[in-house]
C-alpha positions as CSV (number, residue, x, y, z in Angstrom):
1,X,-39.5,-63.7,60.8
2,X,-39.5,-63.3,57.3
3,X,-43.3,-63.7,57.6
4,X,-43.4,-60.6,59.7
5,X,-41.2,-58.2,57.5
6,X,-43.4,-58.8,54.4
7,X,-46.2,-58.0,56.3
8,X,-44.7,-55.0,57.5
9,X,-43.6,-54.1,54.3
10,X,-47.0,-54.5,52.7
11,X,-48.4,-52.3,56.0
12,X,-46.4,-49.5,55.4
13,X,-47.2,-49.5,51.7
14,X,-51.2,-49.5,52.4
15,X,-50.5,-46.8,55.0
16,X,-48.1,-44.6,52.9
17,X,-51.0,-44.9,50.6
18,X,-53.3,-43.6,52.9
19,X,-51.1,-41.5,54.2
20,X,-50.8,-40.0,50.9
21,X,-54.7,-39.9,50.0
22,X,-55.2,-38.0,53.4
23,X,-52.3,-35.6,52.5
24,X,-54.8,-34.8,49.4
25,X,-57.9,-33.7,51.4
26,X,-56.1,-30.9,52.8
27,X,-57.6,-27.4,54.0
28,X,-56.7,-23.8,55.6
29,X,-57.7,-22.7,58.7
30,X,-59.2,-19.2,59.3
31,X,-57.4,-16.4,60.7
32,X,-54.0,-17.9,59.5
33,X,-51.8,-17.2,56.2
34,X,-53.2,-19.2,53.2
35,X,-50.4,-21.1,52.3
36,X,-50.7,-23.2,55.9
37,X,-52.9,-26.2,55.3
38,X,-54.2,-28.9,58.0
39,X,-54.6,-32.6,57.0
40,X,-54.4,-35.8,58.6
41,X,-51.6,-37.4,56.6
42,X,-50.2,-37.6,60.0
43,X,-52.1,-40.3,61.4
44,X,-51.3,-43.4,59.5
45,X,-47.9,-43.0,60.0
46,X,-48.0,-42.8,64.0
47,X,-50.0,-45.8,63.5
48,X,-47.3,-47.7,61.5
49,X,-45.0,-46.3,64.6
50,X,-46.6,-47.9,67.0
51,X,-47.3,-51.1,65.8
52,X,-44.2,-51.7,63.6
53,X,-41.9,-49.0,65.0
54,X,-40.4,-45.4,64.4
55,X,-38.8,-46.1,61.5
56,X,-42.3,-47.3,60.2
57,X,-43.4,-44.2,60.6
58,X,-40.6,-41.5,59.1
59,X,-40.9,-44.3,56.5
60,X,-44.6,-43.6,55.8
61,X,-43.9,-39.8,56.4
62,X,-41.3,-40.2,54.0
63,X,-43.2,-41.9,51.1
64,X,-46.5,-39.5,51.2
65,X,-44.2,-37.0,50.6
66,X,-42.8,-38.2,47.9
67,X,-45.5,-39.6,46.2
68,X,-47.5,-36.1,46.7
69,X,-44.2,-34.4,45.1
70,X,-44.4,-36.6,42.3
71,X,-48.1,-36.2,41.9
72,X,-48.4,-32.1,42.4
73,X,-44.6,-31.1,42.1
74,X,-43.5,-27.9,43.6
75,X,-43.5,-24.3,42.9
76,X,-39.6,-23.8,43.8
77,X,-39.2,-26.9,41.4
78,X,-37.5,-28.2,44.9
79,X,-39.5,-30.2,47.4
80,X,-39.1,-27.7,50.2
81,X,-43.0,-28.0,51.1
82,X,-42.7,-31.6,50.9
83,X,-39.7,-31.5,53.3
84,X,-41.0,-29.4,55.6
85,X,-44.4,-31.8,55.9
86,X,-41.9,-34.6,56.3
87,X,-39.9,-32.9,59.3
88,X,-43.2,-31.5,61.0
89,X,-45.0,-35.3,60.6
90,X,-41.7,-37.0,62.2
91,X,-41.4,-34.5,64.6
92,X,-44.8,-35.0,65.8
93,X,-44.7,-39.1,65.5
94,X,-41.4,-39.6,67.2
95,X,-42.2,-38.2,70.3
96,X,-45.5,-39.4,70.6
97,X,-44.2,-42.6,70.0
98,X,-41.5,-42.3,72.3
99,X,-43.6,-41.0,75.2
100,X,-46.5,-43.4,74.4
101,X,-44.1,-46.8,74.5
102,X,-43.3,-46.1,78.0
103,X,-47.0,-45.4,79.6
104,X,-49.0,-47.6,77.3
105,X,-52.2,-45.9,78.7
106,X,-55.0,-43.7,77.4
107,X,-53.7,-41.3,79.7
108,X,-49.9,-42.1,78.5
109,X,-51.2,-41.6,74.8
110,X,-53.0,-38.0,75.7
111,X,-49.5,-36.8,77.6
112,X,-47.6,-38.4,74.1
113,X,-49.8,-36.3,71.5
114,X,-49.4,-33.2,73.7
115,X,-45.4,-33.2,73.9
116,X,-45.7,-34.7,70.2
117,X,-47.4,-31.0,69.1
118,X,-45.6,-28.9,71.4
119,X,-42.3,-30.6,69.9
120,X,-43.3,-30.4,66.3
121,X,-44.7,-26.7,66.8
122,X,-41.8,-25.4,68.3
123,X,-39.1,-27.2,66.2
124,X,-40.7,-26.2,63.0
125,X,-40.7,-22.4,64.2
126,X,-37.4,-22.6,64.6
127,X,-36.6,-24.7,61.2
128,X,-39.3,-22.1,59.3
129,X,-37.0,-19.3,60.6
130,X,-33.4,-20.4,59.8
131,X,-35.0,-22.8,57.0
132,X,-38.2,-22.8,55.3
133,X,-38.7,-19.6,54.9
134,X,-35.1,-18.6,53.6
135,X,-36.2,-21.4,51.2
136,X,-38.9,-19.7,49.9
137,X,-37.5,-16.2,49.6
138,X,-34.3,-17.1,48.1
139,X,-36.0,-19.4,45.3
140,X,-39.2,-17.9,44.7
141,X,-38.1,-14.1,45.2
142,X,-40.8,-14.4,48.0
143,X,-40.4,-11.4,50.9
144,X,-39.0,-12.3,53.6
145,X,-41.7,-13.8,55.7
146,X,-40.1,-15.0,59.1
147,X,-41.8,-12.5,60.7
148,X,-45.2,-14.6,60.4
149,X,-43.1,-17.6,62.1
150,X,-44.5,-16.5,66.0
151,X,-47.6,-15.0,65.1
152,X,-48.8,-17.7,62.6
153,X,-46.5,-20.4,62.5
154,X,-46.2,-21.2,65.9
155,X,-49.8,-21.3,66.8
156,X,-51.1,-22.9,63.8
157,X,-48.6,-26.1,64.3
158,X,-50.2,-26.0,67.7
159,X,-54.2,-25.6,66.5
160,X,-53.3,-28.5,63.8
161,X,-51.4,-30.6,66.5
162,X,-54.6,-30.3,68.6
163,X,-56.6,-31.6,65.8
164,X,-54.8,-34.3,64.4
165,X,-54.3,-35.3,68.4
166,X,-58.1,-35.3,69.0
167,X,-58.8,-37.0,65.8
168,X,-56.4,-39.6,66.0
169,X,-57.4,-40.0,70.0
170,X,-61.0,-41.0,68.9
171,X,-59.2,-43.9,66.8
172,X,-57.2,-45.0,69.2
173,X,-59.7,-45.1,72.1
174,X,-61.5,-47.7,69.6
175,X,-58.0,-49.8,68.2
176,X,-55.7,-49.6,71.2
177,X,-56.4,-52.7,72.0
178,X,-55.7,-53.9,68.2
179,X,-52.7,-51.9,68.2
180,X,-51.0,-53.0,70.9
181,X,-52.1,-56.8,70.1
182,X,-50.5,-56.5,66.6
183,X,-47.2,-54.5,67.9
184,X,-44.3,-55.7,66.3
185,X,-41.9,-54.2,68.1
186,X,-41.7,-54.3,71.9
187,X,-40.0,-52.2,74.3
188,X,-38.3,-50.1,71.5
């Protein structure tokens, strides 16, 4: 027992620290605002979810954040940036996870990653209204911007869902079987 929580322990380190590397190698997308960025950050922490849990993952999700704040701090001086990337990652792995632990199929992880981005796009419209964007306007003097939350929010949490789900679907097609060998917890 105590054999397994050091080892997930070190895990979660190794993939906050990818986690946090991928977080780095971030990009924008065409057609969208500037300040939306896709990376992958995502993925090690649905892995740590699946093999050692959900609260593996908002642990990993938590800790990239963190150490990217740290690294790059923030332009409001508060991590609101860094806090929305934490809600949008658990709000992607949690239902994935969720869905995925009772179908553990290819097909069951496909039908996960879909409800996983239409969960995270649609819950981080609504936070970016009443939220995010608030956030920004009241501490950087920013204009309001909530009305770019349909036409830009929404569908850019869904084309970065789509590509962090095919992405992370060509992984798993090759380690589902290492995954769910080395899944620490079972019937969550």
């Amino acid at each position: 027992m105590k054999r397994t929580k050091v080892k997930a322990m070190v895990s979660i380190g190794m993939l906050s620290s990818i986690a946090y590397l991928l977080m780095l190698l971030n990009f924008p997308l065409p057609l969208f605002p500037n300040f939306l960025f896709v990376d992958f950050s995502d993925i090690p922490a649905l892995i740590a979810a699946l093999i050692f849990g959900p609260f593996a993952g908002i642990l990993v999700e938590f800790f990239k954040n963190v150490l990217n704040y740290i690294a790059t701090g923030s332009q409001t001086g508060i991590p609101v940036g860094h806090i929305a990337n934490f809600l949008a990652g658990i709000l992607f792995i949690l239902p994935t996870y969720y869905l995925y632990a009772k179908m553990k199929t290819r097909k069951g992880m496909t039908l996960a990653l879909v409800v996983g981005t239409i969960t995270m796009a649609v819950m981080m419209s609504i936070f970016n209204y009443f939220f995010i964007m608030p956030a920004y306007t009241a501490l950087l003097k920013f204009p309001d911007m909530r009305n770019l939350v349909v036409p830009a929010i929404l569908p850019f949490n869904i084309v970065k869902g789509v590509i962090m789900s095919s992405l992370f679907m060509l992984l798993f097609i090759r380690m589902q079987a290492w995954i769910n060998k080395f899944t620490i917890v079972k019937n969550a």
